[in-house]
GUPA-37336 format. One record per residue: residue number from 1; residue in three letters; chain; x, y, z of N, C-alpha, C in turn. Coordinates in nm, 4 decimals. Example, Ala and Ser with C-alpha at 12.3 -4.5 7.8 and 13.67 -1.06 7.14 Angstrom:
<ropas>
1/Ala/A/1.3190/-0.5690/0.7800/1.2300/-0.4500/0.7800/1.3200/-0.3300/0.7800
2/Ser/A/1.2850/-0.2250/0.7080/1.3670/-0.1060/0.7140/1.2900/0.0030/0.7870
</ropas>
This chain:
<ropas>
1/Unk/A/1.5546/-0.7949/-0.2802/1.5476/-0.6911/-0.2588/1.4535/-0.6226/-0.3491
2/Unk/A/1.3245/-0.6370/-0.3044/1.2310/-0.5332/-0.3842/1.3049/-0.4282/-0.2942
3/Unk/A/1.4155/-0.4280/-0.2643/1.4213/-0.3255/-0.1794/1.4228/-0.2114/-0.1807
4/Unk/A/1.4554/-0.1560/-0.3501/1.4707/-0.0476/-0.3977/1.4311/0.0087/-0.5298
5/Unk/A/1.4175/0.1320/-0.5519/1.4056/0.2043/-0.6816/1.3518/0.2308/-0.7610
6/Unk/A/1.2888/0.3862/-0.7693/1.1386/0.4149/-0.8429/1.1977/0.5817/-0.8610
7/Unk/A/1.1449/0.6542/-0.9425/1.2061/0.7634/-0.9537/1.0895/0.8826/-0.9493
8/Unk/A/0.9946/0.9242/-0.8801/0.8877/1.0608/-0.8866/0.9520/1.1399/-0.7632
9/Unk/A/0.9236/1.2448/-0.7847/0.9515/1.3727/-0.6512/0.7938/1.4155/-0.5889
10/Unk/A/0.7915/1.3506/-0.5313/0.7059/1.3681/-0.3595/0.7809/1.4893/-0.2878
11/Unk/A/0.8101/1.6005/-0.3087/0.8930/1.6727/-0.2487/0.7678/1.7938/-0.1973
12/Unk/A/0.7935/1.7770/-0.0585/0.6797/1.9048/0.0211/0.7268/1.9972/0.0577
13/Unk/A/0.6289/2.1335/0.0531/0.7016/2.2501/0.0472/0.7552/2.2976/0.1946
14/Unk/A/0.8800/2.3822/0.2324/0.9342/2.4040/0.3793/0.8162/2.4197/0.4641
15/Unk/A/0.8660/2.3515/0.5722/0.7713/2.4169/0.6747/0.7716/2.4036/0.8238
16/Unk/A/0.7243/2.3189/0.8994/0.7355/2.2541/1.0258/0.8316/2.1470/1.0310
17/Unk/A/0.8808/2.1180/1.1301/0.9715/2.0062/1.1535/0.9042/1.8558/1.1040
18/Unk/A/0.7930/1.8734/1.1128/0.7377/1.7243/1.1097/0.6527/1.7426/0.9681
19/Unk/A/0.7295/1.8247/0.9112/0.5978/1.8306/0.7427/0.6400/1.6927/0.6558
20/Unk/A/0.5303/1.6506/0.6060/0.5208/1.5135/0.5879/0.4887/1.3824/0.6370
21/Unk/A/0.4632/1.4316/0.8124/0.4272/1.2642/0.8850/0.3291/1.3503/0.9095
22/Unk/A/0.2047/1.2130/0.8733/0.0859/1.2228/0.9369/0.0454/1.1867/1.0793
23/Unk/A/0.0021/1.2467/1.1376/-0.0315/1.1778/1.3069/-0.1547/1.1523/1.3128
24/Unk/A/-0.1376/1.0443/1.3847/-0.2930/0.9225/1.4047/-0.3181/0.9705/1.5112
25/Unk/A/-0.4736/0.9487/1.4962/-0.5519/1.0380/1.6367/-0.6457/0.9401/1.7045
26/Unk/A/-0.5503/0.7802/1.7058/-0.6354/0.6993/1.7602/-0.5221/0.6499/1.8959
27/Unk/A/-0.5427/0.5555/1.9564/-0.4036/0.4998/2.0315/-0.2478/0.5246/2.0302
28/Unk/A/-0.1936/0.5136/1.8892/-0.0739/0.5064/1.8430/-0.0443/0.6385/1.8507
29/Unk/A/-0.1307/0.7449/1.8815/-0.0566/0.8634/1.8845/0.0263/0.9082/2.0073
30/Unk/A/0.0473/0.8377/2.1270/0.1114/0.8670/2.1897/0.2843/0.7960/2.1813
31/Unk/A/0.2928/0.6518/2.1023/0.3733/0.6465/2.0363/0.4332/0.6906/1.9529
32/Unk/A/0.3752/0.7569/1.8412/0.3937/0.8454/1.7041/0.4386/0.9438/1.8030
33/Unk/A/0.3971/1.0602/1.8793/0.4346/1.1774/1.9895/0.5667/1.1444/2.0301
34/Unk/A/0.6250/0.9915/2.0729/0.7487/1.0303/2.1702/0.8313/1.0068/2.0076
35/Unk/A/0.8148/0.9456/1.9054/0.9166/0.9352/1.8261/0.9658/1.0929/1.7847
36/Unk/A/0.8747/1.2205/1.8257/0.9301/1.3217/1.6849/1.0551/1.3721/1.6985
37/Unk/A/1.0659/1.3625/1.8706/1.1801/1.4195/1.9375/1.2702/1.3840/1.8440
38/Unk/A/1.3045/1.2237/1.8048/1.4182/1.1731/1.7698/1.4630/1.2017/1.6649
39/Unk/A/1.3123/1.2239/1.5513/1.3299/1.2334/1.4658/1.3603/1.3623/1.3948
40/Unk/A/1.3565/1.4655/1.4885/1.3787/1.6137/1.5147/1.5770/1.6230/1.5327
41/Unk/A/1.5691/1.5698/1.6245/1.6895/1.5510/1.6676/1.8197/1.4759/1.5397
42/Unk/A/1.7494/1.3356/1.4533/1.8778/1.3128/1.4064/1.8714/1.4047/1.2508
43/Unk/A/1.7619/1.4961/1.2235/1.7648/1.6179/1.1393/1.9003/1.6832/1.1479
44/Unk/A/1.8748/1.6900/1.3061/1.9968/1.8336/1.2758/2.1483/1.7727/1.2798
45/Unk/A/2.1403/1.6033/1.2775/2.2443/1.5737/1.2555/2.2571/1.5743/1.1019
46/Unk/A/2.1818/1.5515/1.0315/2.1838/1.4868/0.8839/2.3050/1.6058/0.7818
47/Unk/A/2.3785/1.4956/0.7698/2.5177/1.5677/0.6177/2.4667/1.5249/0.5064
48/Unk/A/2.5146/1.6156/0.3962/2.4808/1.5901/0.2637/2.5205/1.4568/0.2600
49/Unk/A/2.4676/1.3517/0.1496/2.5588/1.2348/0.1549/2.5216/1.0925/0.2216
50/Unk/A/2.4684/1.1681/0.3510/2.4257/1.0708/0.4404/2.3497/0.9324/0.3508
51/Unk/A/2.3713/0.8247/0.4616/2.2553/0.7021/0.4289/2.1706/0.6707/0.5418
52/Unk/A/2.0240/0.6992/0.5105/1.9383/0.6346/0.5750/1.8913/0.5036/0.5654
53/Unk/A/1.8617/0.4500/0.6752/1.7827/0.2735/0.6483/1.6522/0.3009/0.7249
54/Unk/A/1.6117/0.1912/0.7189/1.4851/0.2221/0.8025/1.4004/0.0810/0.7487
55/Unk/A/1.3158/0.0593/0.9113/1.2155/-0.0873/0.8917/1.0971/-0.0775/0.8960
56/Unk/A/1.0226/-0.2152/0.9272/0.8735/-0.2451/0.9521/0.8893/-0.3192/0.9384
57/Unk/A/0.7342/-0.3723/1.0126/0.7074/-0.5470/1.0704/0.6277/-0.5416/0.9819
58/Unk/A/0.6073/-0.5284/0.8499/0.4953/-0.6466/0.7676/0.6230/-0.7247/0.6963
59/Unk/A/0.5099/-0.7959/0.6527/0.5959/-0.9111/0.5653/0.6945/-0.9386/0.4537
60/Unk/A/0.6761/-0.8567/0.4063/0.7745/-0.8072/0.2966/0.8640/-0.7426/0.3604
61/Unk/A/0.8612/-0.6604/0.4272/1.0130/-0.5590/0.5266/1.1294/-0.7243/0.5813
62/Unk/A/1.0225/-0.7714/0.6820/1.0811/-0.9001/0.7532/1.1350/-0.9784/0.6654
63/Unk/A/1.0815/-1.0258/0.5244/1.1501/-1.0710/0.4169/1.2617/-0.9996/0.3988
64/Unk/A/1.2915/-0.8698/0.3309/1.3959/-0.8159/0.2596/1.4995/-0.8101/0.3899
65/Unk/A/1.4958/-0.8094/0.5062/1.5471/-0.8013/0.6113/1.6364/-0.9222/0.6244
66/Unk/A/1.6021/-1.0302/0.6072/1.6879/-1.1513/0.5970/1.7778/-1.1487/0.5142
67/Unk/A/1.7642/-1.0286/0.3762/1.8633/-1.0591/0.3042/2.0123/-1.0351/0.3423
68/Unk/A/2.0441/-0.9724/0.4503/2.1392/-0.9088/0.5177/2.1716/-1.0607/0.5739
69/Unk/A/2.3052/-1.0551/0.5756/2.3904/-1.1523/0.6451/2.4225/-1.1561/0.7968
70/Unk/A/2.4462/-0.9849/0.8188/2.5052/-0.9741/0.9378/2.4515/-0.8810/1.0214
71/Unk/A/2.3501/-0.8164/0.9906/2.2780/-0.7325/1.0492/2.1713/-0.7024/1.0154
72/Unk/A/2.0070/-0.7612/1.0185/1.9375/-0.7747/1.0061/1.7886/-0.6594/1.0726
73/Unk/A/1.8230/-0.5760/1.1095/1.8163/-0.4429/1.1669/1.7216/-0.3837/1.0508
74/Unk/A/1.7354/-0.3608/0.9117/1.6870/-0.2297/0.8295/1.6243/-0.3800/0.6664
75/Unk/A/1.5475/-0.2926/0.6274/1.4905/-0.3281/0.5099/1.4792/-0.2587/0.4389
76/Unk/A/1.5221/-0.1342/0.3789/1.5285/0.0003/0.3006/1.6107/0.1047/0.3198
77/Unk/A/1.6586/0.1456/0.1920/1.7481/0.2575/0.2595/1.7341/0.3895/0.1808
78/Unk/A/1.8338/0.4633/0.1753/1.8069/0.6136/0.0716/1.9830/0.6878/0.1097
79/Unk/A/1.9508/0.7711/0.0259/2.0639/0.9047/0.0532/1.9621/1.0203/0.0407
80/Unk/A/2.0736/1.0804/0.1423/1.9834/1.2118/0.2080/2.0843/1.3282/0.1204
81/Unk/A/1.9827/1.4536/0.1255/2.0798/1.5657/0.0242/1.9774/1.6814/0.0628
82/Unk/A/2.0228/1.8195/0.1256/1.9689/1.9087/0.1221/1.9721/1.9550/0.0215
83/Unk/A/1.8039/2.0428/-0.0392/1.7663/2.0684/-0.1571/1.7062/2.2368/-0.0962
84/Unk/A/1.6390/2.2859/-0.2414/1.6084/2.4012/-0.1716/1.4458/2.3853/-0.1239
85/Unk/A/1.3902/2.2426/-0.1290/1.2460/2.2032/-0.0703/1.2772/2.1678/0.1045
86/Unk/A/1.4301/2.1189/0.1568/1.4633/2.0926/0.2253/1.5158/1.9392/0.2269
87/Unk/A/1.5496/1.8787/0.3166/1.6217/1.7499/0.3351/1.5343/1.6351/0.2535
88/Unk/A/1.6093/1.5613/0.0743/1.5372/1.4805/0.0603/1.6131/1.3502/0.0469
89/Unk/A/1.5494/1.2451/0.0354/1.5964/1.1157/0.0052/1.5797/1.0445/-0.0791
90/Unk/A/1.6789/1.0654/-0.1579/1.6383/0.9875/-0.3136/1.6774/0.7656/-0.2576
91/Unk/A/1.5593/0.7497/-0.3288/1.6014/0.5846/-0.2852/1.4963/0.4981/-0.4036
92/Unk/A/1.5342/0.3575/-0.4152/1.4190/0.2964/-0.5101/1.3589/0.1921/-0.4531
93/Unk/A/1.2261/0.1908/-0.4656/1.1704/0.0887/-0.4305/1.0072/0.0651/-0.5068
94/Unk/A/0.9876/-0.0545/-0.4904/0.8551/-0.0794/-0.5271/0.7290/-0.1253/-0.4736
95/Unk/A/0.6352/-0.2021/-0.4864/0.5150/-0.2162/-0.3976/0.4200/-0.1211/-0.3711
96/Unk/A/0.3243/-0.1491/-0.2733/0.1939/-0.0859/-0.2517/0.2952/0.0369/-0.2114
97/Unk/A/0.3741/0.0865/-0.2049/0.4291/0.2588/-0.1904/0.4557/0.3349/-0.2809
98/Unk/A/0.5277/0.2374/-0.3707/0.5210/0.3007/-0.5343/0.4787/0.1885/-0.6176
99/Unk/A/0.3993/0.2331/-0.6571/0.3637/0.0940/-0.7659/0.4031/0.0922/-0.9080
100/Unk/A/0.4570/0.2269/-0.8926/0.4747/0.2703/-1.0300/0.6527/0.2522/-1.0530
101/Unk/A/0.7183/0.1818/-0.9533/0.8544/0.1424/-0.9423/0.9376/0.2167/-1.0054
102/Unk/A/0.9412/0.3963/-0.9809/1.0613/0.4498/-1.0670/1.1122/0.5238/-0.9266
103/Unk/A/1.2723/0.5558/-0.9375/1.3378/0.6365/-0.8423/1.2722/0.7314/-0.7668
104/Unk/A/1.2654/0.7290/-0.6263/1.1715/0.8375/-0.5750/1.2617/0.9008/-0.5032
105/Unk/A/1.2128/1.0537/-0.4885/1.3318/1.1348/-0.4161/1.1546/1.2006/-0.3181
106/Unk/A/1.1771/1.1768/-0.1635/1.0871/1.2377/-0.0638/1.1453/1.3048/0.0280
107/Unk/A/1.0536/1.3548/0.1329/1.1049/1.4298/0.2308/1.1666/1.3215/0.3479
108/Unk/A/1.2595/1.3784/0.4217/1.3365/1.3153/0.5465/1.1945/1.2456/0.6078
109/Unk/A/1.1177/1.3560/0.6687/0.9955/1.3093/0.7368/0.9173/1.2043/0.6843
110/Unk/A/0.9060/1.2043/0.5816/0.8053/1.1283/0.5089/0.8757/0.9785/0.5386
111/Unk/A/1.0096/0.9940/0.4656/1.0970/0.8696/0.4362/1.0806/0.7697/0.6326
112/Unk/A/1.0807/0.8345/0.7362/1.0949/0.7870/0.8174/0.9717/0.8029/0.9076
113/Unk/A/0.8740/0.8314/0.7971/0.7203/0.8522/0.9260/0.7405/0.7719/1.0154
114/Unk/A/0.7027/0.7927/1.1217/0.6423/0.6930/1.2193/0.5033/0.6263/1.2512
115/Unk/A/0.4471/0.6471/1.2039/0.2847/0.6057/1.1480/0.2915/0.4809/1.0971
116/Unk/A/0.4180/0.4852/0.9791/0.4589/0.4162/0.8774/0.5358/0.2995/0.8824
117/Unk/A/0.6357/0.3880/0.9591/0.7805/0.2690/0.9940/0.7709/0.2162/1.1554
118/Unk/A/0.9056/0.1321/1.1373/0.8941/0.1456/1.3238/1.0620/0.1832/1.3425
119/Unk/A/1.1655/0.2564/1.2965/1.2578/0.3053/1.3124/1.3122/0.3206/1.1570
120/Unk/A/1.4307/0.3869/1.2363/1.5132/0.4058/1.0973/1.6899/0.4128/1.1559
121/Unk/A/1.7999/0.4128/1.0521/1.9105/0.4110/1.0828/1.9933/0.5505/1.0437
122/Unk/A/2.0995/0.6291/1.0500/2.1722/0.7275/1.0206/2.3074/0.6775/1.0041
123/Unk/A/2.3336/0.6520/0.8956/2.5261/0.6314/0.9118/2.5532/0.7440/0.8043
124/Unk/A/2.7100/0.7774/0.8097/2.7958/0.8074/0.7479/2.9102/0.7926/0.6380
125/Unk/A/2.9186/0.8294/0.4782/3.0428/0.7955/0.4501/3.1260/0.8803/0.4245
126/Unk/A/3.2490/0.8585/0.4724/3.3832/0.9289/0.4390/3.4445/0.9726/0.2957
127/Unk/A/3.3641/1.0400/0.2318/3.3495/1.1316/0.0784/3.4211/1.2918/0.1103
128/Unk/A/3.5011/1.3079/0.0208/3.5467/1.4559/-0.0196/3.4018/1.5370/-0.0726
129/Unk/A/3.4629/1.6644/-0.0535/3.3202/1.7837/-0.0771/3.2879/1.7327/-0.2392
130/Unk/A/3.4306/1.7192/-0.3552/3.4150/1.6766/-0.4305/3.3327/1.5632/-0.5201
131/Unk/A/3.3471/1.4340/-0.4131/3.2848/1.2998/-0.4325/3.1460/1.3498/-0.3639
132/Unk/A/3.1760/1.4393/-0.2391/2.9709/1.4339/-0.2386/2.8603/1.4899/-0.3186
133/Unk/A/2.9684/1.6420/-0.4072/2.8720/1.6856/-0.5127/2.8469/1.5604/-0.6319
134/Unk/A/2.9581/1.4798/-0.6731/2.9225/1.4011/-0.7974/2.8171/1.2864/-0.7131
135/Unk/A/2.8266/1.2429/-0.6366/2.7192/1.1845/-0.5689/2.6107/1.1817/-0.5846
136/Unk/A/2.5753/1.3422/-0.5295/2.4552/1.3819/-0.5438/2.4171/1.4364/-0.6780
137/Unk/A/2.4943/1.4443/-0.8056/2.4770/1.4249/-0.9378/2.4414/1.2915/-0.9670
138/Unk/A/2.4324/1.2100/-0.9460/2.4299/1.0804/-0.9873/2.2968/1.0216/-0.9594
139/Unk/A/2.2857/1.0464/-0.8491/2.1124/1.0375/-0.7854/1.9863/1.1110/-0.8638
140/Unk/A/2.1046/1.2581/-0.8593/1.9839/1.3325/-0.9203/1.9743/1.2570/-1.0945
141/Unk/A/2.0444/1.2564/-1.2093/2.0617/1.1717/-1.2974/1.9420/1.0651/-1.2637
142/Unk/A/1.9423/0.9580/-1.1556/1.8889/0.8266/-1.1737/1.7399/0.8572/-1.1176
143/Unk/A/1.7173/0.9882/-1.0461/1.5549/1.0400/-1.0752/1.5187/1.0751/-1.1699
144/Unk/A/1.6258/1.1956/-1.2402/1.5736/1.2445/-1.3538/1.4797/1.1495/-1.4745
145/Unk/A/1.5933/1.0345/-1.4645/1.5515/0.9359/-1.5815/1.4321/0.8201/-1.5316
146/Unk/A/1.3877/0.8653/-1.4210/1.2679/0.7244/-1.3536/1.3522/0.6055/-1.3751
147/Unk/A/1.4638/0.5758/-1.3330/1.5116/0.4670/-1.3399/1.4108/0.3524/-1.2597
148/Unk/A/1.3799/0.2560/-1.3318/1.3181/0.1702/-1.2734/1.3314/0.0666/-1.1762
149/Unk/A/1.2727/-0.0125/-1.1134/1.3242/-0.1042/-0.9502/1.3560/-0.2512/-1.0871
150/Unk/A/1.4809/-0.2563/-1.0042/1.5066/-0.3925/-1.0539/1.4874/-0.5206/-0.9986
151/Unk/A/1.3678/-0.5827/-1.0912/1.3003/-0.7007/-1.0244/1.4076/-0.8257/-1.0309
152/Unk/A/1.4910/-0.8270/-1.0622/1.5466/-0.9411/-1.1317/1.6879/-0.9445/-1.0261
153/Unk/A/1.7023/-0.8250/-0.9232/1.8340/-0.8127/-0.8927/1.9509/-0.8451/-0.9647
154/Unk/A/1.9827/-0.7867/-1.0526/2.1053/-0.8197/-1.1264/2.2215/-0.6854/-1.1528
155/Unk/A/2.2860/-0.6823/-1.0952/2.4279/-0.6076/-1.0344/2.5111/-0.5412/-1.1635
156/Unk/A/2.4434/-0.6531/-1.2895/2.5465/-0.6687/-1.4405/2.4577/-0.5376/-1.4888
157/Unk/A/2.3459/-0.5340/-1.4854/2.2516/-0.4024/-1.5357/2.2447/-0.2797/-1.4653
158/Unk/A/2.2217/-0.1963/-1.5456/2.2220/-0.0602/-1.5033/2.1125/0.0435/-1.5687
159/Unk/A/2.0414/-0.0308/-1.6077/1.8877/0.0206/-1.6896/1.7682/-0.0358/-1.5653
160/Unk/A/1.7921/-0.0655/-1.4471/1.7175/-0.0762/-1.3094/1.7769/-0.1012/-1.2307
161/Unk/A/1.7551/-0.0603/-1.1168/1.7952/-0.0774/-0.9947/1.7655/-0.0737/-0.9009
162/Unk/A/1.7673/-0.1467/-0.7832/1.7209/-0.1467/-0.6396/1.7652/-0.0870/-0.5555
163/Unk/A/1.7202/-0.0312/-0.3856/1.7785/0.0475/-0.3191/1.9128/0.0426/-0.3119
164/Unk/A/1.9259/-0.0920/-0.2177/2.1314/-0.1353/-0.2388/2.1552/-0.0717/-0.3275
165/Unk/A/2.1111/-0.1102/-0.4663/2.2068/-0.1350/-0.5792/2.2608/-0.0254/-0.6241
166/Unk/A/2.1451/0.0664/-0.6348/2.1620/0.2380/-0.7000/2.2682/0.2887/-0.5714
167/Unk/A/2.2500/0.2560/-0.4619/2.3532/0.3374/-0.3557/2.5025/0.3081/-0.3886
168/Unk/A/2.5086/0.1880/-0.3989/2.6205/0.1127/-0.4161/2.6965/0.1254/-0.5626
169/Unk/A/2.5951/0.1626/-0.6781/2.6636/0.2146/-0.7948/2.6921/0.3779/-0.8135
170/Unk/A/2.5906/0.4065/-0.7330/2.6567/0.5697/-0.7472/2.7822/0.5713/-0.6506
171/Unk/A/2.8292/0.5384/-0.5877/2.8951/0.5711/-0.4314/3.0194/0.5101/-0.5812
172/Unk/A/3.0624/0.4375/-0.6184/3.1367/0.3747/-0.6743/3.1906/0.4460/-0.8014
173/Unk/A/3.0653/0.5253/-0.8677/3.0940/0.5872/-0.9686/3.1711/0.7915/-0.9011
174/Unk/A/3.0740/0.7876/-0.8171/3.1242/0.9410/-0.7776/3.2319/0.9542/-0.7005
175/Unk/A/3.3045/0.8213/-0.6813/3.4528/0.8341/-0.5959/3.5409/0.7755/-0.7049
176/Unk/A/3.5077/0.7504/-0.8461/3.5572/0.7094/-0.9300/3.6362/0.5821/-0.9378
177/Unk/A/3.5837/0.4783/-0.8310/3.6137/0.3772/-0.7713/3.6791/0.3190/-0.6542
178/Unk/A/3.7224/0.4380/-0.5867/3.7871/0.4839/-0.4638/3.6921/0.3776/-0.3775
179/Unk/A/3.5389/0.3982/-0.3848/3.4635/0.3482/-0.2298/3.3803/0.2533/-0.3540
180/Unk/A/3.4468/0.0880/-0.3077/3.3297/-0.0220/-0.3246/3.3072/-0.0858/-0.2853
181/Unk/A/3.1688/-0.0842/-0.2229/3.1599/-0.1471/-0.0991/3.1165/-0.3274/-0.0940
182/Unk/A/3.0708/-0.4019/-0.0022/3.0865/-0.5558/-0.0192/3.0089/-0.5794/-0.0584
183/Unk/A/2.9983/-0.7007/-0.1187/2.8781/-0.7573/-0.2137/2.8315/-0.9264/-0.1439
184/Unk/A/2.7309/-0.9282/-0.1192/2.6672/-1.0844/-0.0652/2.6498/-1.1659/-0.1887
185/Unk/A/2.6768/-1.2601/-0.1391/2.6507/-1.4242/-0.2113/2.5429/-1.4848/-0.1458
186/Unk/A/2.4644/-1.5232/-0.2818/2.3561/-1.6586/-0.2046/2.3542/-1.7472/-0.3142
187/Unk/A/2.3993/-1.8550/-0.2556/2.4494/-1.9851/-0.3553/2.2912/-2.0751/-0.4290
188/Unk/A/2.2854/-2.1150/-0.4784/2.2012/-2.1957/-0.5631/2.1057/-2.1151/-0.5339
189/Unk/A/2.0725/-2.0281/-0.6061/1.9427/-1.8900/-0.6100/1.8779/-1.9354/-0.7026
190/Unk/A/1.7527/-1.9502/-0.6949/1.6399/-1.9419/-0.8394/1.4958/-1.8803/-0.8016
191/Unk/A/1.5032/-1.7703/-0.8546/1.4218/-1.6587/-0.8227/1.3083/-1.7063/-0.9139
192/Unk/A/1.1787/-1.7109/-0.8421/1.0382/-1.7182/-0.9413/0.9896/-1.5837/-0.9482
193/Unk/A/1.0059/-1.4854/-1.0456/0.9694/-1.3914/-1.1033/0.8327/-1.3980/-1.1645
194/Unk/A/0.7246/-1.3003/-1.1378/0.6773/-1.3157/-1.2652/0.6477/-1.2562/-1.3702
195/Unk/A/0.6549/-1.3310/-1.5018/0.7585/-1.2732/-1.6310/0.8738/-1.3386/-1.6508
196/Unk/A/0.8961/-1.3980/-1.5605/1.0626/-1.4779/-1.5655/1.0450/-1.6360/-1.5898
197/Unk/A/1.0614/-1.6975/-1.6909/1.0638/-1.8715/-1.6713/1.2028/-1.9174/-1.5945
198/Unk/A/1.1556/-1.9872/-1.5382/1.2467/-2.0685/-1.4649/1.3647/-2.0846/-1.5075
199/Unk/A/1.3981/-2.1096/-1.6498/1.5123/-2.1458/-1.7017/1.6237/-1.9650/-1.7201
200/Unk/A/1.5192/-1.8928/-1.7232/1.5636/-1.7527/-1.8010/1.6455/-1.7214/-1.6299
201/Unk/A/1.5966/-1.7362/-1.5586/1.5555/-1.6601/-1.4270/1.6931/-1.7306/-1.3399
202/Unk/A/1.7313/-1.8631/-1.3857/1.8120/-1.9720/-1.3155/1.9775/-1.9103/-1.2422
203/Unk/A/1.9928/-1.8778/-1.0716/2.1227/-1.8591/-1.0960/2.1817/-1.9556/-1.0413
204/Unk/A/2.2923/-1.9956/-1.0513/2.3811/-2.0933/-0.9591/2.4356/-1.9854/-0.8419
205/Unk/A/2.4796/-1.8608/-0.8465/2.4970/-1.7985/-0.7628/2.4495/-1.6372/-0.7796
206/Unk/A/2.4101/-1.5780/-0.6727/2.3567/-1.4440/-0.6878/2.4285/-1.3820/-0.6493
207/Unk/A/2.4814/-1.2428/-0.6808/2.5486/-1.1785/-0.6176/2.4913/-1.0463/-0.5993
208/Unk/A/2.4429/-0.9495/-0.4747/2.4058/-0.8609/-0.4380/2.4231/-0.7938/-0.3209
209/Unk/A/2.3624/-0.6526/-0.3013/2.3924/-0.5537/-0.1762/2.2807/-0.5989/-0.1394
210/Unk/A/2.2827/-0.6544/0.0145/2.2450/-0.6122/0.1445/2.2496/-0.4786/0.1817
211/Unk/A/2.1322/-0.4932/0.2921/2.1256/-0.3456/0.3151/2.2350/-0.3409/0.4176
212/Unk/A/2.2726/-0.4284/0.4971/2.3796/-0.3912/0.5949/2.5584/-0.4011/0.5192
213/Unk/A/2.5472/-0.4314/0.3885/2.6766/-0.4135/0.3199/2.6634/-0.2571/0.2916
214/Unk/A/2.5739/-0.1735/0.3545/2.6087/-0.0091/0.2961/2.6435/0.0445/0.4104
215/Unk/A/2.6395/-0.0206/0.5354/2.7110/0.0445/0.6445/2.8186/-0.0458/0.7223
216/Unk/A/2.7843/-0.1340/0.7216/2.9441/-0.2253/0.7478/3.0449/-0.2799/0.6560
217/Unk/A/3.1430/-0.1784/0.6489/3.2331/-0.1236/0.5696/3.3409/-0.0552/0.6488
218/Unk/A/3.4084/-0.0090/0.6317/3.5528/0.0476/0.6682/3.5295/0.2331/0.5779
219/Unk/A/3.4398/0.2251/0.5285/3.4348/0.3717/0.4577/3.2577/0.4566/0.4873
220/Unk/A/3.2187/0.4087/0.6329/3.0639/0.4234/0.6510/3.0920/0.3986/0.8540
221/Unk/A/3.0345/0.5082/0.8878/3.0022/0.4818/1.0492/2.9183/0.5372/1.0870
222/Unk/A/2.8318/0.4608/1.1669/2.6995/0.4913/1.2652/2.7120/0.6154/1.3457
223/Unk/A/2.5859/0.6726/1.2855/2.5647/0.7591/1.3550/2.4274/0.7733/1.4731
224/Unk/A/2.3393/0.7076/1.4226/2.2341/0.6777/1.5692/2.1809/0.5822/1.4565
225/Unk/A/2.1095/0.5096/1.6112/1.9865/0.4395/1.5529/1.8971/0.5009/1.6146
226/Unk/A/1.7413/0.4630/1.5315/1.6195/0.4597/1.6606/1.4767/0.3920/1.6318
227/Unk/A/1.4556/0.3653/1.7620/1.3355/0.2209/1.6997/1.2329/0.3076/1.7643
228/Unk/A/1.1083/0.3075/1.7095/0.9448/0.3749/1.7576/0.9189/0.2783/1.8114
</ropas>
């Protein structure tokens, strides 16, 4: 899971429904055109709290995508939180999007261009008004500090973190352990890092969030999908 966690605010100022996606003015714009509806549409569904996922067909998406056991659907995710810039999504990740791998908090639009992506997901979790403000304390906290993407996936640390991981430790900390959600196994793991020797790097077993362990759960339900 480069899947997650970089911490800058990309945050654009109010404006149009679609502020933040760029539209292509070659072929694809009549594709990019039928997505805005949707993406208009699951806006006015969006609750504080919410979790977004969302994919793409390059190679790295299709990679992190396998890491899921049981639903192989999404390669990234975020929490959504109205701000006074409007709807953003704090989430971590790294690569040619952030290279600079610290917690990023963007706009809804942005997070789910269609230019960009080729869908995205909307679920729900079942949080008190209470657990959603410390929530969204916790996020804000892990921007504030540029928490960095954790290359190493390791669940035991909390000085980086990946998309899963940061969702899955705040959700845990702001219900004060009430909501924890499932954790994947992948048996004889040995990750070639680089920076990492082989021996440093060695696991007999890994243990980590999938992106589909943040919505298949008993404390998380679908609210739409939609594919561009």
């Amino acid at each position: 899971m480069v899947f997650f966690a970089g911490c800058t605010d990309n945050a654009s100022t109010p404006g149009s429904a679609d502020k933040g996606i760029n539209r292509p003015a070659n072929g694809a714009a009549m594709q990019h055109a039928k997505a805005l509806p949707a993406i208009d549409s699951a806006k006015a569904l969006l609750m504080d709290g919410d979790l977004l996922t969302r994919s793409d067909d390059d190679f790295e998406s299709r990679t992190l995508q396998n890491f899921s056991k049981r639903d192989q659907s999404f390669s990234h995710s975020g929490i959504v939180f109205k701000e006074d810039s409007g709807w953003m999504v704090y989430h971590s990740m790294t690569g040619v999007e952030n290279p600079g791998g610290n917690c990023r908090k963007d706009p809804y639009d942005s997070f789910v261009n269609p230019s960009m992506k080729t869908g995205f997901g909307l679920f729900r979790y079942a949080l008190t008004d209470i657990e959603r403000k410390a929530f969204h304390q916790v996020l804000q906290r892990n921007h504030a500090a540029a928490i960095p993407f954790d290359i190493s996936f390791d669940l035991s640390t909390n000085d980086s973190m990946y998309c899963s991981e940061m969702i899955y430790k705040a959700l845990k900390e702001a219900t004060e352990n009430r909501v924890i959600l499932p954790v994947s196994v992948l048996n004889n793991y040995r990750p070639k890092i680089l920076g990492y020797t082989p021996k440093k790097a060695f696991y007999k077993k890994l243990e980590y969030i999938g992106i589909d362990d943040l919505y298949l759960n008993p404390f998380c339900k679908e609210i739409l999908r939609v594919n561009y």
